[in-house]
Every structure is written in C-alpha cells, then in structure tokens.
N, C-alpha and C positions, 0 to 999 in steps of 0.2 A: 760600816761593820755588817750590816746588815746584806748589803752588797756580796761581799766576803762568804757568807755566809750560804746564800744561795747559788754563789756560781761552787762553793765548795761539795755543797749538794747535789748540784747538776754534776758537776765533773764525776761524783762519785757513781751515782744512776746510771751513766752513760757507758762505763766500763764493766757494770754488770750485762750476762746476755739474757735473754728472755729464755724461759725453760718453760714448760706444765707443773705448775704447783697442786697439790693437790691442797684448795685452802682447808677443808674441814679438819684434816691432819694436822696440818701446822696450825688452827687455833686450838686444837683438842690439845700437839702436844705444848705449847704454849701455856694454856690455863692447865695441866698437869704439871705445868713445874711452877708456878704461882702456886697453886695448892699445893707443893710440897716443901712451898716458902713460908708457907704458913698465912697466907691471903685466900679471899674465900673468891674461889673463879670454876665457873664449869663453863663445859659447851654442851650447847643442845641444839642440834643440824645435823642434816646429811652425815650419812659416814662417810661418803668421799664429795668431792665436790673438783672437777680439775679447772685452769685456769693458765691460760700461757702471759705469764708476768715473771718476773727480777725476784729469785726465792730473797735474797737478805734483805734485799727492800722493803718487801712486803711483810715480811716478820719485824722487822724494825718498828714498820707504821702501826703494825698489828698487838706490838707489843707496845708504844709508846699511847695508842687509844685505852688501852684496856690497863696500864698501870695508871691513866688519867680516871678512868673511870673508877677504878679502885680508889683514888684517892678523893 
C-alpha cells in the first residue's frame, strides 16, 4: 500500500512543470484563507520571496505543514 502510495505521488510531481513561485504570496495567501476559516494563522516574511518549484505541489506541502501545525 504504501508502495502505491509513493509511486502515486511521484507520478503526480512529475507531470507538474516547475514555474517561479513567489513563496511569500502563496503562504500569505494560504494563511488568509485559514483565517478566514476561522483558525488563527498569519505570515510574517518577505513580501515576495521567488522560487522556481511545482506551484500545486508546493501549496499542497505548504498547506498540509501548517494545517499540522494548527492542529
């Protein structure tokens, strides 16, 4: 299962292309929509920050640490 699980992951990674993220954007607006879920999340960083990675990936990851963190 576990198996499964990681090549389902890889497959998915691999068909994203890599872009310029600007990550301070996507965790600003990330934790502005937790905050407007009613969970208590800010960001405090950079106003931009760029980064050539996989934008859904990395919101995925980004979003999965910080609704851990929340909980």
């Amino acid at each position: 299962m576990l198996q499964s699980t990681l090549s389902f992951a890889g497959d998915d990674v691999g068909a994203e292309a890599t872009n310029p993220v600007d990550l301070a954007m996507l965790l600003q607006s990330l934790c502005d929509n937790l905050h407007d879920a009613g969970k208590e999340a800010s960001y405090s960083g950079p106003l931009h920050l760029t980064y050539e990675g996989r934008p859904v990936s990395l919101r995925r990851a980004f979003t999965n640490l910080v609704d851990n963190a929340l909980k």
